[in-house]
GUVORO-173754 format. One record per residue: residue number from 0; residue in one letter; x, y, z of N, C-alpha, C, O in turn. Coordinates in steps of 0.001 Angstrom, whole numbers. Layout:
// residues N
n	res	n_u	n_v	n_w	ca_u	ca_v	ca_w	c_u	c_v	c_w	o_u	o_v	o_w
NUM	a	X	Y	Z	X	Y	Z	X	Y	Z	X	Y	Z
...
***
This chain:
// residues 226
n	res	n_u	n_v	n_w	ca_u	ca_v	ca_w	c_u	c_v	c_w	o_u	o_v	o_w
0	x	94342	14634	102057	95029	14740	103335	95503	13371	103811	95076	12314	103346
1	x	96494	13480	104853	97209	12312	104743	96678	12091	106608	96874	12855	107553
2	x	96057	10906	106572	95704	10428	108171	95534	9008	108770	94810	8094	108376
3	x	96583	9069	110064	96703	8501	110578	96068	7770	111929	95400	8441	112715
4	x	96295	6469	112136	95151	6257	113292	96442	5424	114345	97480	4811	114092
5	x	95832	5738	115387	96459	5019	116462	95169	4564	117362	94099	5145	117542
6	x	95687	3233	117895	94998	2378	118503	95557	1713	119765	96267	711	119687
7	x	95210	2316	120986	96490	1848	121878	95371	627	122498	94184	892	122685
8	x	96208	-1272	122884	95803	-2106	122903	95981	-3034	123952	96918	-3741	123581
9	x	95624	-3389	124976	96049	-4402	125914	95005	-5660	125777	93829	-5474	126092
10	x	95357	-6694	125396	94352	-7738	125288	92900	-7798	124789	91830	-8254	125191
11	x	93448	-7003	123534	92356	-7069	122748	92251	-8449	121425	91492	-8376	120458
12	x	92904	-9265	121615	92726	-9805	120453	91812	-10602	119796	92197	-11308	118864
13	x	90164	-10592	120293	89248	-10902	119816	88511	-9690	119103	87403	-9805	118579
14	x	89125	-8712	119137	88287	-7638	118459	89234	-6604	117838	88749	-5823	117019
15	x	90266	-6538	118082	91458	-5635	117246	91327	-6155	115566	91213	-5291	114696
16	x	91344	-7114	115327	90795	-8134	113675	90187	-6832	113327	90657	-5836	112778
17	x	88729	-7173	113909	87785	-6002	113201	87804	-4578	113398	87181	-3850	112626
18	x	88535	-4065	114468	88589	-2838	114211	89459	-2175	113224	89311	-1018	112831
19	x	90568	-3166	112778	91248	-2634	111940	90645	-2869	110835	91177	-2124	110012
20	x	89497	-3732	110122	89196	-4161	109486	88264	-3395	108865	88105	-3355	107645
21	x	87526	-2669	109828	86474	-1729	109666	86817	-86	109223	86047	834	108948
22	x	88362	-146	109283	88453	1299	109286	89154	1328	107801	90011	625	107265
23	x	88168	2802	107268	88208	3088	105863	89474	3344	105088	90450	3983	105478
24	x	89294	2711	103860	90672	2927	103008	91833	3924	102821	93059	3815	102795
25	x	90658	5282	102663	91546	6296	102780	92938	6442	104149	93841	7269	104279
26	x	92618	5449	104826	93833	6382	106086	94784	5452	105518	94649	4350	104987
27	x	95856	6243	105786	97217	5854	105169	98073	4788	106108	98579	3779	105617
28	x	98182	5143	107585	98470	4508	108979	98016	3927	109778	97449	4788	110450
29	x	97780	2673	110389	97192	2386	111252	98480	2295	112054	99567	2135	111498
30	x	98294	2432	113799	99215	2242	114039	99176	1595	115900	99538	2292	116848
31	x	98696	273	116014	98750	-423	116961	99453	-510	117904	100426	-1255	117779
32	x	99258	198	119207	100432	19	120039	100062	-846	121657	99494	-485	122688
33	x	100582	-1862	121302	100043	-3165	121951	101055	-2489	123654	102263	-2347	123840
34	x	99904	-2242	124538	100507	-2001	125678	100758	-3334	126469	99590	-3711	126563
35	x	101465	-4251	127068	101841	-5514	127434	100481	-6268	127643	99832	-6450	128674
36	x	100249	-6652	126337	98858	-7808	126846	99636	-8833	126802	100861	-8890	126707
37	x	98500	-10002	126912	99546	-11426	127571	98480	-11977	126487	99000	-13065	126241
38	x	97384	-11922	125727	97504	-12645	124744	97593	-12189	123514	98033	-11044	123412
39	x	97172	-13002	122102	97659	-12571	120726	97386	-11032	120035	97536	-10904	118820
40	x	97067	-10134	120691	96932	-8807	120213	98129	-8637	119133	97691	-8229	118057
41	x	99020	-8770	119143	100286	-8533	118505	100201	-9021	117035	100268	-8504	115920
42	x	100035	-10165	117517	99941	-11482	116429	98789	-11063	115762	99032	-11088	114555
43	x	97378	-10602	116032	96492	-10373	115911	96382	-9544	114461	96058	-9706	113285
44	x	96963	-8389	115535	97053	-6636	115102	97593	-6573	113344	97020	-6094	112365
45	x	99162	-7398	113498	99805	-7154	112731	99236	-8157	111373	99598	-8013	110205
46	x	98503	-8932	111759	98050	-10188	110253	96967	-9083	109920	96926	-9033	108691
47	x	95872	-7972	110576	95486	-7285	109907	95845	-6257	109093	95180	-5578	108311
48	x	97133	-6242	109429	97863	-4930	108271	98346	-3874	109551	99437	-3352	109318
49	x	97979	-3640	110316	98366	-2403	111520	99918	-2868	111494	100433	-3977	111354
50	x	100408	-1689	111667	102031	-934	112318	102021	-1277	113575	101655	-286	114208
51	x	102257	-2279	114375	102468	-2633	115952	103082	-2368	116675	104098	-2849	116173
52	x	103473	-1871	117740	104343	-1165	118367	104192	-1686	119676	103013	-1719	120027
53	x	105358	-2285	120875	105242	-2297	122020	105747	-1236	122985	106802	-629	122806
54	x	104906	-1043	124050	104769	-325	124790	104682	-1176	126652	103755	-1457	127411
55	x	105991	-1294	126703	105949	-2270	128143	105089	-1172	130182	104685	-1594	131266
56	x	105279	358	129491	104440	773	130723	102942	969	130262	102610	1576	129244
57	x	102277	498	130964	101052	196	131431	100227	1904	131550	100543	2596	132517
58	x	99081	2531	130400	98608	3688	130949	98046	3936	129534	98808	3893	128567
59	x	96928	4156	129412	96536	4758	128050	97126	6094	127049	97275	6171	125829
60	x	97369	7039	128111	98211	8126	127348	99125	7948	127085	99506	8629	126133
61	x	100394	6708	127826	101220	6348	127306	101448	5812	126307	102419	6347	125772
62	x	100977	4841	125625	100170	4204	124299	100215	5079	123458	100602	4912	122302
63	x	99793	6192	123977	99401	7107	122918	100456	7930	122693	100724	8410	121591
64	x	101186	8148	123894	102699	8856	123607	103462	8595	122503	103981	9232	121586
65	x	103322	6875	123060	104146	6221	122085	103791	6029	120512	104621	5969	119605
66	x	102592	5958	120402	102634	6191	118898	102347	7418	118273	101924	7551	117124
67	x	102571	8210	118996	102893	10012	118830	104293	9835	118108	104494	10476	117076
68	x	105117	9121	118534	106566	9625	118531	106867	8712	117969	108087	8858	117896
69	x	106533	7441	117285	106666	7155	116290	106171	7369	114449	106665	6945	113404
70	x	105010	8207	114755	104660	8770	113941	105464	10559	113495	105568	11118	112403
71	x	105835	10936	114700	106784	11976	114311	108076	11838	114236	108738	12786	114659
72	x	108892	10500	113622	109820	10287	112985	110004	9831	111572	111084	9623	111021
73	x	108465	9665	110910	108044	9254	109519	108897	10334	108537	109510	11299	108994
74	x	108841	10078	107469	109540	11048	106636	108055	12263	105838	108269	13376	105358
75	x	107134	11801	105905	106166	12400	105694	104996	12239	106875	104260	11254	106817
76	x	104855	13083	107802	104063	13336	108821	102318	13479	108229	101919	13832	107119
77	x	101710	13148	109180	100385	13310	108617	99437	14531	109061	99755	15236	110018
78	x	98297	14744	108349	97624	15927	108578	96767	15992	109420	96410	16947	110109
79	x	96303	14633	109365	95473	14402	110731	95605	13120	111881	96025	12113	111310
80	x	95457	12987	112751	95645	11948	113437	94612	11512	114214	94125	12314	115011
81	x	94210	10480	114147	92790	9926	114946	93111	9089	115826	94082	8374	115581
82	x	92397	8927	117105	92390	8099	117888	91565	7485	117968	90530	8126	117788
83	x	91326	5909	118267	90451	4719	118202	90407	4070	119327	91505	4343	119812
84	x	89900	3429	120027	89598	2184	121057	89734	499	120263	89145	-21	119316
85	x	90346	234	120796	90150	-1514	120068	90075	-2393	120535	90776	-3405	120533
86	x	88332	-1853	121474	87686	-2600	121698	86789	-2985	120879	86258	-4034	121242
87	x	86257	-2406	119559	85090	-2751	118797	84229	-1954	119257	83214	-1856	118568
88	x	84286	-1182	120430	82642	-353	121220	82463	878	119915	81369	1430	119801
89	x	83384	1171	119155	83054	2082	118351	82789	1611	117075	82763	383	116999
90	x	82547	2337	115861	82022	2025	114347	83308	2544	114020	83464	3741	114257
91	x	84162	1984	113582	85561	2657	112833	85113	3282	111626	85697	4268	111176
92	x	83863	2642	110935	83631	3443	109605	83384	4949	109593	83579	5748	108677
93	x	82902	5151	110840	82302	6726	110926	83906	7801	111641	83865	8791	112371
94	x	85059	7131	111097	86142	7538	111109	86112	8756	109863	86591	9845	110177
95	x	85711	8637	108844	84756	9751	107900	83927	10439	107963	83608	11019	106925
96	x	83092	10740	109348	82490	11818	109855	83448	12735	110352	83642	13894	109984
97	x	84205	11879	111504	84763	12858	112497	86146	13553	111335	86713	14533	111819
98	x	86541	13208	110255	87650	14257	109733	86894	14891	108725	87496	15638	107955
99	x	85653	14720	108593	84763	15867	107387	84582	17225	107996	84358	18094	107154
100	x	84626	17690	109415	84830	19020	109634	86389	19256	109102	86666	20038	108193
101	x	87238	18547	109734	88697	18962	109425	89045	19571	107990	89644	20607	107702
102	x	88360	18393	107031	88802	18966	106095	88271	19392	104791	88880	19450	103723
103	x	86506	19807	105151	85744	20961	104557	85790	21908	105128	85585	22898	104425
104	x	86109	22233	106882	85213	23296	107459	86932	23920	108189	87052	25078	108591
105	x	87873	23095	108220	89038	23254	108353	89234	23739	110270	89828	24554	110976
106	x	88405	22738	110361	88271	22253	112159	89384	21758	112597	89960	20866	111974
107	x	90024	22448	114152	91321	21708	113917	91247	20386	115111	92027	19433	115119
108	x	90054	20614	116138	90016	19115	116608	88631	18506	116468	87891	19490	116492
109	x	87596	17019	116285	86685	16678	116074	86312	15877	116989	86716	14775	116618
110	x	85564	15718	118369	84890	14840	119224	84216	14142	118743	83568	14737	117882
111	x	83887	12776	118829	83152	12011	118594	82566	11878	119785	83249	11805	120806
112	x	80830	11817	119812	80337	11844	121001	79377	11310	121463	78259	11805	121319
113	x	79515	10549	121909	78786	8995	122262	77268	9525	122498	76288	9053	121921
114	x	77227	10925	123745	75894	11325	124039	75125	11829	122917	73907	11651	122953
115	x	75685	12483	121841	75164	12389	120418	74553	11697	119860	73489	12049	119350
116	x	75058	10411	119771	74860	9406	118790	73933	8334	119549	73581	8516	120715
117	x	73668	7520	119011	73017	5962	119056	74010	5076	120200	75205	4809	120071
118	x	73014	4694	121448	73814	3898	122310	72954	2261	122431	71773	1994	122653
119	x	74045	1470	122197	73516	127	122416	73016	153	124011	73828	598	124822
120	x	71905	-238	124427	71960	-910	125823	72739	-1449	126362	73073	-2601	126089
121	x	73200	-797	127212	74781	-1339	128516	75808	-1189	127799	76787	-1869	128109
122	x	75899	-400	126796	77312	77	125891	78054	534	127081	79241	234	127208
123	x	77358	1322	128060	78053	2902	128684	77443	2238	130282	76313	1778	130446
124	x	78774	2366	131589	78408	2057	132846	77521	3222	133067	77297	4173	132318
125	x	76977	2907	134465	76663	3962	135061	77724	5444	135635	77418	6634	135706
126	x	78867	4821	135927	79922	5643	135981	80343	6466	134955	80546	7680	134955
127	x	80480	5372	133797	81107	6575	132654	79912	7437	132103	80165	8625	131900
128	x	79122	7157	131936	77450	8186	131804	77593	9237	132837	77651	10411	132472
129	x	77646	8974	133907	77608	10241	135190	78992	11028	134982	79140	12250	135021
130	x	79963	10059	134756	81963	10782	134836	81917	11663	133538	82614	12666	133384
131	x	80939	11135	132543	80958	11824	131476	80423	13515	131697	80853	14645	131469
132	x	79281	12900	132254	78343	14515	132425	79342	15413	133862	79631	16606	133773
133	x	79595	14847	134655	80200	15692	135394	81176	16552	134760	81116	17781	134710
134	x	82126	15771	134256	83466	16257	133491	83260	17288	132996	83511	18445	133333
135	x	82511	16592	131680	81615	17909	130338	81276	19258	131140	81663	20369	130776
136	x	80551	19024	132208	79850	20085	132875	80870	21070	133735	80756	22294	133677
137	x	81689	20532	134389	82562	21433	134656	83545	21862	134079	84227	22790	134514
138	x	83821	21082	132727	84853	22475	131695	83750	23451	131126	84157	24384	130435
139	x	82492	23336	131332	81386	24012	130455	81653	25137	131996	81582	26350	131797
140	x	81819	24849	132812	81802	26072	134032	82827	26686	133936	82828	27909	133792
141	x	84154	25805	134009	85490	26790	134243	86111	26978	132856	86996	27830	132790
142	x	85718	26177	131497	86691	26688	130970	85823	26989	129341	86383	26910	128248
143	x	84268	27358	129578	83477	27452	128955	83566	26619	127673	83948	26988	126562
144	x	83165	25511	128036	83690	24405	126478	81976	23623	126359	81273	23228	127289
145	x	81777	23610	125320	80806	22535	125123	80455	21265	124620	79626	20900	123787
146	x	81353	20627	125382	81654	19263	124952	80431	18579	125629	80082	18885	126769
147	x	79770	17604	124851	79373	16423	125662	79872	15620	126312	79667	15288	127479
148	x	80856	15119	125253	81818	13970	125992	83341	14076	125909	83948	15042	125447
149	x	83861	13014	126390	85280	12476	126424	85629	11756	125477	86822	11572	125237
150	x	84952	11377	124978	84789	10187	123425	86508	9861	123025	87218	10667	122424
151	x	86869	8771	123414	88115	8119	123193	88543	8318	121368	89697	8408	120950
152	x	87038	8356	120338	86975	8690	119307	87504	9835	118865	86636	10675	119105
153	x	88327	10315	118408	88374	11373	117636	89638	11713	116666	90523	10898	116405
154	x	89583	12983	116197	90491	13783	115046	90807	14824	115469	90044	15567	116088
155	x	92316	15128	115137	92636	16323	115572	94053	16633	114301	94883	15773	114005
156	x	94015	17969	113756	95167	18111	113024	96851	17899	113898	97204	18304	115005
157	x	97705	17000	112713	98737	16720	113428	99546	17611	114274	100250	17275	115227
158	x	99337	18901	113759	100775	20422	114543	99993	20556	115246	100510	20774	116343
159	x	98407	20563	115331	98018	20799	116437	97660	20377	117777	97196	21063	118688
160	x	97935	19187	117761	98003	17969	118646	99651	18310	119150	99807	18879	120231
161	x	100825	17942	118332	101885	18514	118543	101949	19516	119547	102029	19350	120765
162	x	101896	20823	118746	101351	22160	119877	100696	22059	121345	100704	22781	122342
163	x	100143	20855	121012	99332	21118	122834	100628	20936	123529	101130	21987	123927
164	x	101542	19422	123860	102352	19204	124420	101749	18235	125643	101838	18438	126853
165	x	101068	17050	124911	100639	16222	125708	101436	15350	126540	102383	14658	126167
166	x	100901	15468	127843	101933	14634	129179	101125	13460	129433	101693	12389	129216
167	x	99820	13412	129881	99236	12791	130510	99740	10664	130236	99229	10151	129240
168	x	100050	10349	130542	100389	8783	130724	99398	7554	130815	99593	6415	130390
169	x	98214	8088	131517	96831	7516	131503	95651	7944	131422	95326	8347	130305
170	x	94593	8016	132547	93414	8252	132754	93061	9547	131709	92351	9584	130705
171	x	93824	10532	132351	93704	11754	132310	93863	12716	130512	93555	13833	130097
172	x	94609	11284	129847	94735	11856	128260	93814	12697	127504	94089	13828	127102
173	x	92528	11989	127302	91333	12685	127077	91028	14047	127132	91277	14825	126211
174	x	90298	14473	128579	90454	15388	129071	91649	16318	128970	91688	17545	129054
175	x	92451	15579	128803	94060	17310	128960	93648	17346	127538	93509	18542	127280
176	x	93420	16740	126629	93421	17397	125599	92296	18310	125186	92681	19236	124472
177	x	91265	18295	125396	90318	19034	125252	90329	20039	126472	89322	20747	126441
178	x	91081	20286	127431	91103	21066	127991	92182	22242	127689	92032	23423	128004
179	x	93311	21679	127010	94446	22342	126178	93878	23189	124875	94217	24353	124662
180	x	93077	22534	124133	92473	22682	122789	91858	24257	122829	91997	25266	122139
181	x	90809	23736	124495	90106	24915	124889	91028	26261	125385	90399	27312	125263
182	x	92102	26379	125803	92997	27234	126716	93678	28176	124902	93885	29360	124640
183	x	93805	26960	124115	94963	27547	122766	93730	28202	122078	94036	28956	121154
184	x	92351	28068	122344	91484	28712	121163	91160	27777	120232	90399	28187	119356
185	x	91566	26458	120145	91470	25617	118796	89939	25899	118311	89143	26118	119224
186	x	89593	25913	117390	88904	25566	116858	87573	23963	116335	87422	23397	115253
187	x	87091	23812	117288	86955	22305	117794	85142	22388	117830	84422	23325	118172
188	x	84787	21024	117336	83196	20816	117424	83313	19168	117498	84302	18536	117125
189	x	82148	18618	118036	81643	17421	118103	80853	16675	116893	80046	17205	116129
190	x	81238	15445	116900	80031	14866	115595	79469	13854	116372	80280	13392	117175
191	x	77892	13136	116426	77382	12022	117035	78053	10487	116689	77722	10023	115598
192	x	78734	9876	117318	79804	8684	117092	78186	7504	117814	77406	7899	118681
193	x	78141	6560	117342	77445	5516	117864	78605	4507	118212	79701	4342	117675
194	x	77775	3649	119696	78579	3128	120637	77854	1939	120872	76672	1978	121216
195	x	78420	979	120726	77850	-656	120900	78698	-1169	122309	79570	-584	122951
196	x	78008	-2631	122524	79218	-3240	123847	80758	-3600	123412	81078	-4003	122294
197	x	81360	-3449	124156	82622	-3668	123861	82705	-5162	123573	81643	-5784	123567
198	x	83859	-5820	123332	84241	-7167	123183	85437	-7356	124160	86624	-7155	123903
199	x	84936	-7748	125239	85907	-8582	126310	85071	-7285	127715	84046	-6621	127868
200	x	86378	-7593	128430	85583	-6485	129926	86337	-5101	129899	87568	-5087	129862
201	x	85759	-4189	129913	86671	-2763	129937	87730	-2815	131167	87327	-3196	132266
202	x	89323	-2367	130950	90145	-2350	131931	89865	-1565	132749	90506	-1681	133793
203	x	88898	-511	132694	88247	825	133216	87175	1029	133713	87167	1272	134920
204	x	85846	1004	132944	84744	484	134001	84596	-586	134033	83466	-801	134472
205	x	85227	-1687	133756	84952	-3031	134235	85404	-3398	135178	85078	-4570	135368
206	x	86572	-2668	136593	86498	-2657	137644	86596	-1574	138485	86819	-397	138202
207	x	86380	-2172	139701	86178	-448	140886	87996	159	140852	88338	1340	140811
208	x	88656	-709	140874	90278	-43	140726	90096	1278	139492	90515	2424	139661
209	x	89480	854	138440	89445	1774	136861	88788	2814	137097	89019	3912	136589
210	x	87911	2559	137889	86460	3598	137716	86879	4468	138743	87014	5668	138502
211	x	87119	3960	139957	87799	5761	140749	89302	5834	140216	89915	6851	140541
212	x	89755	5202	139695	91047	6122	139566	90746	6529	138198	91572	7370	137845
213	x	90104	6334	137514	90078	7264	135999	89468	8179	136846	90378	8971	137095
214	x	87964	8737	137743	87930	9663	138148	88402	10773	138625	88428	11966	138326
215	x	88852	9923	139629	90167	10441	139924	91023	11426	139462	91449	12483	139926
216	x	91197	10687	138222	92324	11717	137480	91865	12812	136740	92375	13882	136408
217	x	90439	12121	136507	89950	13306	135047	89777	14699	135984	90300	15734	135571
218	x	88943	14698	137403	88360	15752	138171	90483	16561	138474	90672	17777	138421
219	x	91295	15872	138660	92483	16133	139257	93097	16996	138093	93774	18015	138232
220	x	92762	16443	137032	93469	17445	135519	92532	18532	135209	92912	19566	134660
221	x	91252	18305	135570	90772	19070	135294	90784	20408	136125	90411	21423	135539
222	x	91361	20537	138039	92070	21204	138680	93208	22040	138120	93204	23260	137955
223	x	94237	21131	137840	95446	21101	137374	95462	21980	136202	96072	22976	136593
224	x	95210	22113	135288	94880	22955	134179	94223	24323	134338	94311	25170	133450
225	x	93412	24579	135743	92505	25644	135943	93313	27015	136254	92698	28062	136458
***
């Protein structure tokens, strides 16, 4: 199977090196999409081998838009598509867990899930631990899903990612997708992802601006969808 990774990036360039570095041979794409950082991410990204891409609006789903739609102009599209953080908080190697449902058990999306797995001390705020369980808990009410987490980690087959018809621009990416996944029937399970500290300060819980407005949005999509 043919799979691709996207990595959306704002001033990561003390740790983008190794995340690309870490992630296993088999994927065919990496594909870096440097949202306007102001230092060498770019420069960084691309001496590791990643496909770089700029992205001048500011928003994580946008990032991700964008290397949606550059990947669906390839001449050979891929079968699966993964999403990464590049911050380093994740193990890129266990990028081979999360597509071993896909493509023994023929799973069409794979959570990676932090509450699963092995957590470094102070990997995870107090916010995203609580934003996590709230979230989880109320698609487990309204839209009967059993997710642990939101896990920025994961796999999902390419048409079926396609098929959802993802909007979201920031906060809210995550969540719409596993809330879409859940509405189409996908076929979807979690694997335990282990989570270390990031490298630099999260744009998200590393300040009070990040932390209520990602709330914010996740509780607002998660309305929005109901």
């Amino acid at each position: 199977m043919k799979i691709d990774v996207i990595i959306p990036a704002f001033n990561e360039e003390n740790s983008i090196g190794k995340v690309i570095n870490d992630i296993p041979k088999l994927v065919r794409n990496v594909v870096v999409v440097n949202n306007r950082s102001t230092d060498l991410t770019r420069e960084v990204a691309q001496n590791a081998g990643a496909i770089v891409l700029d992205e001048l609006q500011m928003g994580y789903g946008k990032a991700c838009l964008t290397g949606m739609d550059f990947i669906s102009k390839q001449k050979e599209l891929p079968d699966i598509l993964v999403f990464l953080d590049g911050d380093y908080s994740d193990y890129p190697e266990q990028l081979l867990d999360l597509v071993k449902p896909i493509m023994e058990d023929d799973f069409d999306m794979v959570i990676g899930s932090r509450a699963l797995g092995n957590k470094e001390s102070g990997s995870m705020t107090v916010p995203q631990v609580f934003g996590n369980w709230l979230s989880t808990s109320l698609m487990r009410l309204i839209y009967k899903t059993s997710y642990t987490d939101l896990g920025p980690f994961r796999a999902i087959k390419w048409d079926k990612l396609t098929a959802l018809g993802m909007v979201d621009q920031n906060y809210g990416w995550t969540i719409e997708m596993q809330i879409k996944a859940a509405k189409a029937d996908y076929k979807t399970t979690e694997v335990p992802v282990d989570y270390k500290k990031r490298i630099g300060i999260s744009k998200v819980s590393g300040t009070v601006k990040g932390v209520f407005g990602a709330g914010y949005k996740i509780l607002w999509t998660i309305y929005k969808y109901w």
